[in-house]
C-alpha positions in Angstrom: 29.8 -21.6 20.1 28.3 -23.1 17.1 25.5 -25.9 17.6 25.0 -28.7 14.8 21.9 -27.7 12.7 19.3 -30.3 13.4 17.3 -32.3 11.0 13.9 -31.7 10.4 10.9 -33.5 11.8 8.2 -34.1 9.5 4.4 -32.9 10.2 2.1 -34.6 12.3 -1.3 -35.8 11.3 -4.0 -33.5 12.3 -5.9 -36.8 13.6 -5.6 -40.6 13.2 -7.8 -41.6 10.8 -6.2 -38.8 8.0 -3.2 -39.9 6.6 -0.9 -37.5 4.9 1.3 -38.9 1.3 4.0 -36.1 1.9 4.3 -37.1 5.8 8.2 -36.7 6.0 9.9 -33.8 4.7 13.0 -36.8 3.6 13.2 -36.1 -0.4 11.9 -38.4 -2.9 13.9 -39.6 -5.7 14.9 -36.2 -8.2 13.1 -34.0 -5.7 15.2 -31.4 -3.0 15.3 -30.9 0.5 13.5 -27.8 -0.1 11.1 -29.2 -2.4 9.9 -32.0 -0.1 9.6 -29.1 3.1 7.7 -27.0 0.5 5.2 -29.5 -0.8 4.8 -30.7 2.7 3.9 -27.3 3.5 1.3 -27.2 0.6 -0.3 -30.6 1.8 -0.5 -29.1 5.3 -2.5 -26.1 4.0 -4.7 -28.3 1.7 -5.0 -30.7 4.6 -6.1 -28.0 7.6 -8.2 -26.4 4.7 -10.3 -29.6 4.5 -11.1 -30.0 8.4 -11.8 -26.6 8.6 -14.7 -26.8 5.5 -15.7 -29.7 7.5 -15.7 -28.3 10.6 -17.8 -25.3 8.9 -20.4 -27.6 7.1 -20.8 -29.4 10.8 -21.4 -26.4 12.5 -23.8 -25.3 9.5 -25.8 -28.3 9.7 -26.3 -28.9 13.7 -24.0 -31.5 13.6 -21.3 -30.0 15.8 -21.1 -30.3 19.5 -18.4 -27.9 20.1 -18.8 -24.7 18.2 -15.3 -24.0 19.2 -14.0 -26.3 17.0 -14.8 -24.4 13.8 -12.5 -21.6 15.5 -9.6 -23.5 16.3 -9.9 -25.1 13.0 -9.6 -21.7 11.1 -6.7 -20.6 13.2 -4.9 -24.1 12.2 -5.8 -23.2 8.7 -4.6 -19.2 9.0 -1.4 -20.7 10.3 -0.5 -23.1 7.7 -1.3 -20.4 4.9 0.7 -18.1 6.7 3.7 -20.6 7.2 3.4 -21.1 3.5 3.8 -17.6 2.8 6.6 -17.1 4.5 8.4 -19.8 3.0 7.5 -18.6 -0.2 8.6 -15.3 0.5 12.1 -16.8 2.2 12.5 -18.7 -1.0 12.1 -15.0 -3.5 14.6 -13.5 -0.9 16.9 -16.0 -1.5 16.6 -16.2 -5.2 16.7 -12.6 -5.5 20.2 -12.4 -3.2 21.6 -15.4 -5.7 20.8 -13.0 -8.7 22.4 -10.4 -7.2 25.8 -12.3 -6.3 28.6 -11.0 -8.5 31.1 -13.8 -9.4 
């Protein structure tokens, strides 16, 4: 039984008061599918990059209640590098099986 691929969602904020410009992964004008869920991707890493320098400064300074947030904020970041890499590496695999196609 095949099921209907489903569109995807775009990112949530990390908190209310940070906005993201890339929020949905919809393309902009001359840009791809793939382009927009890849430069999403980059904005997420750049954006859970920034709260976790924050959260490291904080803790730094005796500003931070919660210690624990510095840790949760480095996993966040670990993931959305690691997403990033994957996609990257999805995106070689592909290209490399296109160049391989004989027509």
């Amino acid at each position: 039984m095949l099921t209907p691929m489903e569109k995807l969602t775009p990112l949530t904020p990390l908190s209310p008061d940070k906005t993201m410009k890339a929020q949905d992964a919809s393309p902009s004008e001359g840009e791809s599918v793939f382009g927009a869920v890849f430069r999403s991707a980059i904005d997420n890493v750049k954006e859970t990059d920034a709260e976790f320098k924050e959260s490291q400064y904080l803790l730094a300074t005796g500003q931070l209640d919660n210690p624990a947030a510095t840790m949760i904020a480095a996993s966040k970041s670990q993931t959305a590098v690691n997403l990033l890499i994957q996609l990257r590496n999805k995106a070689q695999d592909a290209y490399s099986e296109l160049t391989r196609m004989n027509l």
